[in-house]
C-alpha distance (Angstrom), angle and dihedral (degrees) to the residues before:
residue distance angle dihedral
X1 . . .
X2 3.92 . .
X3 3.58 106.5 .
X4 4.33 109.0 -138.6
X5 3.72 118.6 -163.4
X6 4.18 105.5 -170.3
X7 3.29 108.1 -163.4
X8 4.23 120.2 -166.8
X9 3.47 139.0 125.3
X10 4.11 95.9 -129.0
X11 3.97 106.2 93.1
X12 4.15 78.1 -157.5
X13 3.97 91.0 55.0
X14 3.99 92.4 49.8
X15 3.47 90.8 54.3
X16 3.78 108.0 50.3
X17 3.69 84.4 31.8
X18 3.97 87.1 55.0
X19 3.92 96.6 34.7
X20 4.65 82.2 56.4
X21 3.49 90.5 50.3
X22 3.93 110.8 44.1
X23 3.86 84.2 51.9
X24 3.45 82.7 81.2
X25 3.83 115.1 77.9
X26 3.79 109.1 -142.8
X27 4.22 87.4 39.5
X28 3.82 108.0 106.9
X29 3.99 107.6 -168.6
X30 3.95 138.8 -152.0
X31 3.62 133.4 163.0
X32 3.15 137.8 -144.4
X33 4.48 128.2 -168.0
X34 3.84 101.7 -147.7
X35 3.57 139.0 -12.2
X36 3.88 97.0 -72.5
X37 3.43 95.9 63.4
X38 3.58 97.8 44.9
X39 3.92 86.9 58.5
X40 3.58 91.5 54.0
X41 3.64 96.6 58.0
X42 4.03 101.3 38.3
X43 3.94 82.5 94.5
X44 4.17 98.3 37.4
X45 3.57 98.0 41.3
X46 3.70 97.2 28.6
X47 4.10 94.6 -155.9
X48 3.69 114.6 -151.3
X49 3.90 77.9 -156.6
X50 3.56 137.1 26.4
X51 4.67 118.2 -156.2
X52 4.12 95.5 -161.4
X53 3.45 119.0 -172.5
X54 4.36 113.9 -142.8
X55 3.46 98.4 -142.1
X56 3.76 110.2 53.2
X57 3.95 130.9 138.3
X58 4.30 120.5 -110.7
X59 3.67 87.3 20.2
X60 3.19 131.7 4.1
X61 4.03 141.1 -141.1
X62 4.09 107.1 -88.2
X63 4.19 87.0 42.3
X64 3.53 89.7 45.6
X65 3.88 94.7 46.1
X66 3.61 89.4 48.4
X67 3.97 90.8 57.7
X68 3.74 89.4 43.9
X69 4.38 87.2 58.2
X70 3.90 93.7 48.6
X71 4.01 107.5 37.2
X72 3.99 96.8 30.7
X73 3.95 126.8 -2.6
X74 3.49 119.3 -139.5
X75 3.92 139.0 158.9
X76 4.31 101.9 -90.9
X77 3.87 120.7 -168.2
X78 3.47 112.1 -170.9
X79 3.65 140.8 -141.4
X80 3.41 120.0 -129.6
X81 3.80 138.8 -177.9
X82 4.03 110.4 -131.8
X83 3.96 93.6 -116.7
X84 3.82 135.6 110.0
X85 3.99 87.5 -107.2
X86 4.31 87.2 50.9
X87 3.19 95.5 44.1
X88 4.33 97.3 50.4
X89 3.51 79.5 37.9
X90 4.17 93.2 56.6
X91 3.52 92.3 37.1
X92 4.09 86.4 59.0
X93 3.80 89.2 54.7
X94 3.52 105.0 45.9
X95 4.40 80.4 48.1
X96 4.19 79.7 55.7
X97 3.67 98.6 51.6
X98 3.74 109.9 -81.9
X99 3.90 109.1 138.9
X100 4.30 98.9 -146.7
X101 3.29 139.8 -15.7
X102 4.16 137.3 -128.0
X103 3.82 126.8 -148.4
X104 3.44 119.5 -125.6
X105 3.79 118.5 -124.0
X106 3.35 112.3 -100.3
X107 3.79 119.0 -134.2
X108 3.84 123.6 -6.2
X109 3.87 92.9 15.1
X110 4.02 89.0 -167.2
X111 3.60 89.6 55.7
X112 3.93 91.9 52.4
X113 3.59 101.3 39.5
X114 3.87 109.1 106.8
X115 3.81 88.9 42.3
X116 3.84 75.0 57.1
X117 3.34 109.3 44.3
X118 3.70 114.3 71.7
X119 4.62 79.1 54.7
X120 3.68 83.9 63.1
X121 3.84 106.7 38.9
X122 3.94 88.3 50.5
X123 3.72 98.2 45.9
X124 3.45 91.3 40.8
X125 4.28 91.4 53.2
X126 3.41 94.4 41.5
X127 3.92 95.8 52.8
X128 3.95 79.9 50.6
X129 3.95 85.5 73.7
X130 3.73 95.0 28.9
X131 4.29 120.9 118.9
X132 3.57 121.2 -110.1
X133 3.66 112.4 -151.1
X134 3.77 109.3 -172.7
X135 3.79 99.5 158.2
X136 3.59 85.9 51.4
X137 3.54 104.4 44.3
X138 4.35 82.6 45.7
X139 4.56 82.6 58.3
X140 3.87 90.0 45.6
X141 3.82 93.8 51.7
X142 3.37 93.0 42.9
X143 3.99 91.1 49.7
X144 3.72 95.6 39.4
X145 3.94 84.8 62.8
X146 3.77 90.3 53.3
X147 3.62 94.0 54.7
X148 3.72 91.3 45.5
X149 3.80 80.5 62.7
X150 3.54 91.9 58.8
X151 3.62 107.8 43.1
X152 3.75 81.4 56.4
X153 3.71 86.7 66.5
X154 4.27 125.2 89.3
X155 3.50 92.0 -144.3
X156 4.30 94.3 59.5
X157 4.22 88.0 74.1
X158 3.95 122.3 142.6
X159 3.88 114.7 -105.4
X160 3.56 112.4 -118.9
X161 4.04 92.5 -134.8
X162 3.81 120.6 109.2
X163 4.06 122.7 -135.3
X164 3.39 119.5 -126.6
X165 4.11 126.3 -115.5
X166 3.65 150.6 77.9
X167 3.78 124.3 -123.5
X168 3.44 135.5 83.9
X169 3.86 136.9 -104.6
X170 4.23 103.5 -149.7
X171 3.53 110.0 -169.9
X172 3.98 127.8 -176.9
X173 3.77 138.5 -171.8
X174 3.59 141.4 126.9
X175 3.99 115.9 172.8
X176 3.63 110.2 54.0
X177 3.74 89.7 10.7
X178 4.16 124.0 132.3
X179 4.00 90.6 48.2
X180 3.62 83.2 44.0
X181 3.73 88.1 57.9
X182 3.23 96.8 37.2
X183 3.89 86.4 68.4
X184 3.46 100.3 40.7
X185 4.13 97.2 51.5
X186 3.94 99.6 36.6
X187 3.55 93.2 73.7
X188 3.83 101.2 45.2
X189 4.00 112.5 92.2
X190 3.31 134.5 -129.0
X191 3.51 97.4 -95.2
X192 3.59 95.0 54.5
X193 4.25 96.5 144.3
X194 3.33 107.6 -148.7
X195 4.14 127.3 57.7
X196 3.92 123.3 -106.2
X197 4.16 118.0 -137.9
X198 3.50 111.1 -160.4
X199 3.80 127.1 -166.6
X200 3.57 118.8 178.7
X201 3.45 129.8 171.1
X202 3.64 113.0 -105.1
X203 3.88 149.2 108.3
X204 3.64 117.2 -85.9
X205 3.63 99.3 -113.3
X206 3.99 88.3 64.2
X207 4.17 99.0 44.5
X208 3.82 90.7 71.4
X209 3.78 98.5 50.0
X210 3.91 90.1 41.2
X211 4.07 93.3 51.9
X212 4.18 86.2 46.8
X213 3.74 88.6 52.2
X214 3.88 103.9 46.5
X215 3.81 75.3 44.6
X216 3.70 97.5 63.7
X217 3.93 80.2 44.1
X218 3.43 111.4 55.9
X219 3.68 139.6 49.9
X220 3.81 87.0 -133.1
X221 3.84 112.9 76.5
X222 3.38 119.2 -112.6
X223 3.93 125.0 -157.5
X224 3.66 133.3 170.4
X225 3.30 108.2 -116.2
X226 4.64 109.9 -113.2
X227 3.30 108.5 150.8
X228 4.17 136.8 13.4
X229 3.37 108.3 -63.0
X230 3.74 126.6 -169.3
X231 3.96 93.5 -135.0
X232 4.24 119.4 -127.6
X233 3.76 133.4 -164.6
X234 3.95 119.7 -84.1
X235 4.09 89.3 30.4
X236 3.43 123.4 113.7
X237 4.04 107.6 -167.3
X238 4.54 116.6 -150.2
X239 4.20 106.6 -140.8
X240 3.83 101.1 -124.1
X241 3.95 109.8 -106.1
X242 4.09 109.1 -104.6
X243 3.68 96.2 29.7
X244 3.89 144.0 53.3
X245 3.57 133.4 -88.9
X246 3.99 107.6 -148.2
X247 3.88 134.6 174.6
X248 3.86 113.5 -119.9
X249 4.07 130.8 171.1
X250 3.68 110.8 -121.4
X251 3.78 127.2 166.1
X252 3.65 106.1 -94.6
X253 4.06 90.6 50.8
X254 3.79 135.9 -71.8
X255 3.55 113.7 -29.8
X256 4.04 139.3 -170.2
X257 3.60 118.3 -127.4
X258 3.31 127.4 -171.7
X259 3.85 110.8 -141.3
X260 3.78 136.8 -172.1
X261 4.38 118.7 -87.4
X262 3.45 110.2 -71.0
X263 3.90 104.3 -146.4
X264 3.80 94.8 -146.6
X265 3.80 83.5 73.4
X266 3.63 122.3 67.4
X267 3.88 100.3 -160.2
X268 3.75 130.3 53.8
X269 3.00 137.6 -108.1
X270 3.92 80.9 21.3
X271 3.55 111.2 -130.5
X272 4.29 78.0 -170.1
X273 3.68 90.5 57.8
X274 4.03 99.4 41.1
X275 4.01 91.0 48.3
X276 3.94 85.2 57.8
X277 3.39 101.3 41.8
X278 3.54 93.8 57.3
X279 4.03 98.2 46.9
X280 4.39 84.4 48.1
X281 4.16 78.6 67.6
X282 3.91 115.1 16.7
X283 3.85 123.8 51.1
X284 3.53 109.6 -112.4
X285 4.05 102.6 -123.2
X286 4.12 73.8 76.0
X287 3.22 103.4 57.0
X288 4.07 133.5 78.6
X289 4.10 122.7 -157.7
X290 3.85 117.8 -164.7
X291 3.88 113.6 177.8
X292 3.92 112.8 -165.7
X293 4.04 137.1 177.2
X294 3.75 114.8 -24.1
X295 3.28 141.3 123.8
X296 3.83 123.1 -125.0
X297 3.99 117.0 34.4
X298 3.85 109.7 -83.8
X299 3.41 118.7 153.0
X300 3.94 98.4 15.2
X301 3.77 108.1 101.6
X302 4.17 88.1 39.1
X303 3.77 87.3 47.6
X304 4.36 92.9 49.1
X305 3.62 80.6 48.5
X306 3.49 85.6 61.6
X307 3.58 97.6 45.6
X308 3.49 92.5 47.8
X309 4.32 91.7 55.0
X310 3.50 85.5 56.1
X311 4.17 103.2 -97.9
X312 3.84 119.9 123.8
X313 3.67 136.7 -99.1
X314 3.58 141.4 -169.8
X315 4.09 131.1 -162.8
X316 3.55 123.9 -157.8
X317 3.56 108.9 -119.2
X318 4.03 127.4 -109.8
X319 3.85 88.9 -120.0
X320 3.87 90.1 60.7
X321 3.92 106.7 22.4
X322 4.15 116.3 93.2
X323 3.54 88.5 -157.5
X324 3.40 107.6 26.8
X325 3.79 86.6 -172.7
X326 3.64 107.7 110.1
X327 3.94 99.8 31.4
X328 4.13 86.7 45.0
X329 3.87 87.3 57.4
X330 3.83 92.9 50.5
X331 3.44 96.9 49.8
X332 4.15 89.5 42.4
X333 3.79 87.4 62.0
X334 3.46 96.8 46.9
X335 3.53 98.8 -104.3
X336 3.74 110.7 131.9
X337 3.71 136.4 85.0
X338 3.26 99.3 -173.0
X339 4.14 131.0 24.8
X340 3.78 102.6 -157.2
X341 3.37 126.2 175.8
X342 3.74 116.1 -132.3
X343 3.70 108.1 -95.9
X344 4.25 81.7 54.1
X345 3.67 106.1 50.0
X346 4.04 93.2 79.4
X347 3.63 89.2 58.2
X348 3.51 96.4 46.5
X349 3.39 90.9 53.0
X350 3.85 90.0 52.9
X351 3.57 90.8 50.1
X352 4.16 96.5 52.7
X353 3.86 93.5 40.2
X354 3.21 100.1 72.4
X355 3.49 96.8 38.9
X356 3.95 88.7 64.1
X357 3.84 98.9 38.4
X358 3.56 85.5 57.3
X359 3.51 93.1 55.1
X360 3.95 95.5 51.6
């Protein structure tokens, strides 16, 4: 049985949340009204997950979750309002150790429940085979605060020179993903040459804050991506949530677009759909795939295809992943070059980059 503690303040959110997930046979649930009581029963109840609400009364969500991380580690998936505030908020918690995150149903939550459902049940069993990390999560915090530290500093300001180059760096992930990101763009430098496309699976109310905080984070600047964009060295570009981010020639240069769903793929933004749009208009030997955490499989055929045409691609490694669902299917087909784990892929990107630009 997989052991669910839900964890909200609304008596009317326990119960549909509760009625969803005992539909399932091997789901055993509890509930919990604020942060307090979900503390009390991490030992009792023994959750193999936790559903935590952010906003809750006595103590709320991110305090709760960062109890949870210390005293007794277990896969969290949030629930998150889709607002700016929700989606800093969420960001903060998957930072702290939380593996994924759910929106809460807006309005009449009864009313919107079974379109709801089948989000919850599959976030909920895939954080039921999800990694916790807390050691790591402990080095991140305690590094995050050093570079908060720095970027305090005048002297830590972006050079105005440009890097030289002219392939791409395509990255995907969705489960697992911004901290994930975070690790894999903080140590690239300024003059990385070639630009980084990004799609991550996520709403659109939560691309824009994550692109403004990997840009606070990272030499590199980080943008989500609005409008078409003829893409330059050093930039790395966030697919807007609830739509695609394709490559497509335009006059000026090669440029990122961000287009509407495309119903032929399940996940957006489509890490399927950007692979293929960039080998329809740049020759593979210039382009880089790296497939990180994520459930499901997006982004592994496209990225063997790119393999296959001679381009390069990277899978994070089991040991790392949270979800080792997208990089396991790449490297199941055959697809991978390299199997990194996380803490490695930034230098193996430094370490091909050059390689190529030098070849251009």
């Amino acid at each position: 049985m997989i052991k669910v503690l839900v964890v909200d303040d609304s008596a009317l959110v326990r119960k549909l949340f509760g009625r969803v997930l005992e539909q399932e046979a091997d789901f055993e649930v509890e509930f919990a009204r604020n942060g307090v009581e979900a503390l009390q029963k991490l030992d009792t109840f023994r959750p193999a997950v936790i559903t935590l609400d952010i906003q809750m009364p006595q103590m709320g969500g991110l305090a709760c979750l960062d109890r949870i991380m210390v005293e007794r580690p277990c896969p969290v998936v949030m629930v998150s309002s889709l607002t700016v505030e929700g989606a800093e908020a969420t960001l903060e918690a998957l930072r702290l150790g939380a593996v994924d995150f759910v929106p809460k149903p807006e309005g009449a939550v009864s009313l919107r429940i079974d379109e709801f459902a089948p989000t919850l049940i599959g976030k909920v069993r895939a954080a039921a085979t999800a990694k916790v990390r807390i050691s790591s999560r402990l080095r991140e915090r305690v590094r995050h605060r050093g570079r908060a530290h720095e970027e305090a500093s005048p002297a830590r300001k972006r050079k105005s020179e440009r890097a030289s180059g002219n392939g791409l760096v395509l990255v995907g992930t969705s489960t697992g993903g911004p901290p994930a990101l975070e690790a894999l763009l903080t140590p690239l430098p300024e003059t990385f040459p070639w630009p980084i496309l990004v799609a991550q699976h996520m709403p659109a109310s939560f691309t824009g804050p994550l692109a403004r905080r990997l840009d606070q984070l990272c030499a590199l600047r980080v943008v989500e991506l609005l409008h078409p964009t003829v893409m330059e060295p050093g930039c790395v570009y966030i697919g807007r949530g609830e739509a695609d981010l394709i490559v497509t020639p335009r006059p000026a240069g090669l440029a990122a677009l961000s287009a509407p769903m495309d119903v032929d793929y399940p996940w957006h933004p489509s890490t399927e759909r950007l692979v293929r749009s960039a080998l329809a208009h740049v020759d593979a030997k210039q382009l880089i795939g790296d497939l990180m955490t994520g459930m499901g499989n997006d982004g592994s055929a496209a990225m063997t295809a790119l393999h296959e045409q001679g381009g390069r691609t990277i899978a994070e490694s089991e040991d790392t992943a949270v979800v080792w669902g997208m990089p396991g299917e790449l490297v199941k087909a055959g697809g991978a070059d390299w199997i990194e784990p996380l803490p490695k892929i930034a230098a193996r990107l430094l370490e091909i980059v050059p390689k190529y630009a030098a070849k251009s």
